[in-house]
C-alpha positions as CSV (number, residue, x, y, z in Angstrom):
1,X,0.0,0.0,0.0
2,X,1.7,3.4,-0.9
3,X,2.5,5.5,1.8
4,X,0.1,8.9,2.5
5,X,1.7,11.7,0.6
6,X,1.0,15.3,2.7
7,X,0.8,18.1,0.4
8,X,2.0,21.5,2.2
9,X,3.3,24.8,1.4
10,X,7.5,25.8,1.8
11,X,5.8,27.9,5.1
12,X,3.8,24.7,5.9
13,X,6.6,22.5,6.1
14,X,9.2,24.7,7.9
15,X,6.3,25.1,10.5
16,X,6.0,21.5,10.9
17,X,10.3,21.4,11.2
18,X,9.9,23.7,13.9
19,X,7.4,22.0,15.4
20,X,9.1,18.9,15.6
21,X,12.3,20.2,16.6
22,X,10.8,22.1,19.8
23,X,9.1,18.7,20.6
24,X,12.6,17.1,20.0
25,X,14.8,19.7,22.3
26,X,12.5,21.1,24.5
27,X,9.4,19.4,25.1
28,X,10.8,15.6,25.5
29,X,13.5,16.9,28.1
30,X,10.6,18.7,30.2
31,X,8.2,15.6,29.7
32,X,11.5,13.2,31.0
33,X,12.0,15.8,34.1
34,X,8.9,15.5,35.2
35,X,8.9,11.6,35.1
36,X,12.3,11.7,37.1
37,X,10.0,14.1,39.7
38,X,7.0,12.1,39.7
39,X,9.5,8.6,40.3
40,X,11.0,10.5,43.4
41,X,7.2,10.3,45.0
42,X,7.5,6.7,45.7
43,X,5.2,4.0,44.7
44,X,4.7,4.0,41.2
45,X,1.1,2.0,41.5
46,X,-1.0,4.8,42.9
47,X,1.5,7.8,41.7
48,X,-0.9,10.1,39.6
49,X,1.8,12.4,38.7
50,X,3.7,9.5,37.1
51,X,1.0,8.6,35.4
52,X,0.3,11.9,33.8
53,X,4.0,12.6,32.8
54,X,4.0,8.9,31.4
55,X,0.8,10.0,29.3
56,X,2.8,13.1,28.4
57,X,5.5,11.3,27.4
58,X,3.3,9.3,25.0
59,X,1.5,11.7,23.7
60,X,4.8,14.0,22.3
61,X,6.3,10.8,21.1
62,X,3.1,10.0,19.3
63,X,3.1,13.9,17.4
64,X,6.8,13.3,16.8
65,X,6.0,10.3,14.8
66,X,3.4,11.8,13.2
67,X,5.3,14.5,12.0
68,X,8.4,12.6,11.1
69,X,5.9,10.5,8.8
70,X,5.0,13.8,7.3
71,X,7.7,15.2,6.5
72,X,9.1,12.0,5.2
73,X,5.9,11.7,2.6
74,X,6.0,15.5,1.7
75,X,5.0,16.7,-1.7
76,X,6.0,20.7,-2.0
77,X,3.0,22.7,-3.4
78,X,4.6,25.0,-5.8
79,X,3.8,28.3,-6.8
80,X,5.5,28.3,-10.5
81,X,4.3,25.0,-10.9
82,X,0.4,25.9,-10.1
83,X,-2.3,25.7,-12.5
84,X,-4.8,28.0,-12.2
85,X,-7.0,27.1,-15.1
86,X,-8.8,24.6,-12.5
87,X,-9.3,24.5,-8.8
88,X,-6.2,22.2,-7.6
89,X,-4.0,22.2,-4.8
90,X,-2.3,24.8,-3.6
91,X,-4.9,27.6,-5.9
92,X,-7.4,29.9,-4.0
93,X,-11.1,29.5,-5.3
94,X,-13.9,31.9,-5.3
95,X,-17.5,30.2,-5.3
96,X,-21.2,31.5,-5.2
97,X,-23.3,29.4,-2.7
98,X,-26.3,29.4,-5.0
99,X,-29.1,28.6,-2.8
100,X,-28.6,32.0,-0.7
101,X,-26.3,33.8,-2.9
102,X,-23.3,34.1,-0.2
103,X,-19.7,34.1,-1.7
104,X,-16.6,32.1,0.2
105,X,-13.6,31.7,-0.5
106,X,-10.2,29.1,0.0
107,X,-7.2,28.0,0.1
108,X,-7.0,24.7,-0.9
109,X,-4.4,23.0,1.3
110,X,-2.7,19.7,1.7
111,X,-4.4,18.2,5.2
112,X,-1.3,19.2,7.9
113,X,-2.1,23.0,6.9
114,X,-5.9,23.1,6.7
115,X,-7.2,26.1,9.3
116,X,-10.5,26.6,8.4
117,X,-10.6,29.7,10.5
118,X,-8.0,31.5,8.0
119,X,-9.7,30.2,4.8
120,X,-7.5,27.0,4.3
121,X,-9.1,23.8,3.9
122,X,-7.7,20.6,3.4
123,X,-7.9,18.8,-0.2
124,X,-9.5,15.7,1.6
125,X,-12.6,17.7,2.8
126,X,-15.7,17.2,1.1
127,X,-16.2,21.2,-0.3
128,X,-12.3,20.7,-1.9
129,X,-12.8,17.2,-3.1
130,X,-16.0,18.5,-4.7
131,X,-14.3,21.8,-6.6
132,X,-11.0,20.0,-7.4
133,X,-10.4,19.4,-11.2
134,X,-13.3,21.9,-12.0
135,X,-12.8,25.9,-13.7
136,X,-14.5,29.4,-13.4
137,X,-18.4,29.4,-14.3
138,X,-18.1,25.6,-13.5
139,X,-21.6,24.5,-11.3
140,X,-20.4,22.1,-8.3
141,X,-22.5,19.8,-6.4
142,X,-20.8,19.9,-3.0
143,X,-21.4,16.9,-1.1
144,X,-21.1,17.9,2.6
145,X,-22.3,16.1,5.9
146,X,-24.8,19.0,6.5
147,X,-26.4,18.5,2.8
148,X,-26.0,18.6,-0.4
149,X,-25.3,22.2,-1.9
150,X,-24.6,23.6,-5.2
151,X,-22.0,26.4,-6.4
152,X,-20.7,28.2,-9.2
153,X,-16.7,29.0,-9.2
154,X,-16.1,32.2,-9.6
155,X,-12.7,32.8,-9.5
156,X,-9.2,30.7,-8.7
157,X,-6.2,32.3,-8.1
């Protein structure tokens, strides 16, 4: 089975370098203070703190995987390389909801940037999976989990 490839930005990879890095240098040495700390409470069976830090521990590990997996499957959205004829990754689409005439617009985004809240959404969710591949004037069915809608693209940049 092929690996999961992560599409991200130059900017959304070096955030996810730092990211890992502070977990690397920083975080894991707090996470193993703490477990030293909690160990010096004595018995390890009903030690809360130990427990907590050993959950820590697990949990930083885990994202350090996770972002080690990332950045080993990476594919670069470029700039030069983007094609703006069609709504693709890495372009920023205009639409018309046409049921209430309200206009929104994204970023599409590979799924480690996607922030809703700042316009970006991932190519995996259903309003990208819908537009991708489609051009200005196009009408879209969007399949969503709240109902089917339909748009017209208005613009991609």
């Amino acid at each position: 089975m092929a690996e999961k490839q992560y599409y991200m930005t130059l900017e959304g990879k070096a955030k996810i370098e730092n990211e890992l890095n502070e977990l690397k240098s920083v975080r894991r040495k707090e996470v193993v203070e703490n477990i030293k700390i909690a160990r010096s409470f004595g018995d390890l069976s009903e030690n809360a703190e130990y427990d907590s830090a050993k959950e820590e521990q697990a949990m930083v590990e885990g994202r350090i995987a996770q972002l080690e997996e990332m950045l080993r499957n990476v594919a670069i959205i470029s700039e030069e390389e983007k094609d703006i004829s069609v709504v693709s990754i890495g372009t920023t689409v205009t639409f018309l909801i046409l049921e209430d005439d309200e206009e929104e617009t994204y970023t599409i985004v590979g799924s480690a940037e996607a922030d809703p809240f700042t316009g970006k959404i991932s190519n995996e969710s259903p309003i990208a999976k819908s537009l991708l591949g489609h051009s200005v004037g196009e009408k879209v069915s969007v399949q969503a989990p709240g109902g089917d809608f339909a748009v017209k693209i208005t613009s991609i940049k």
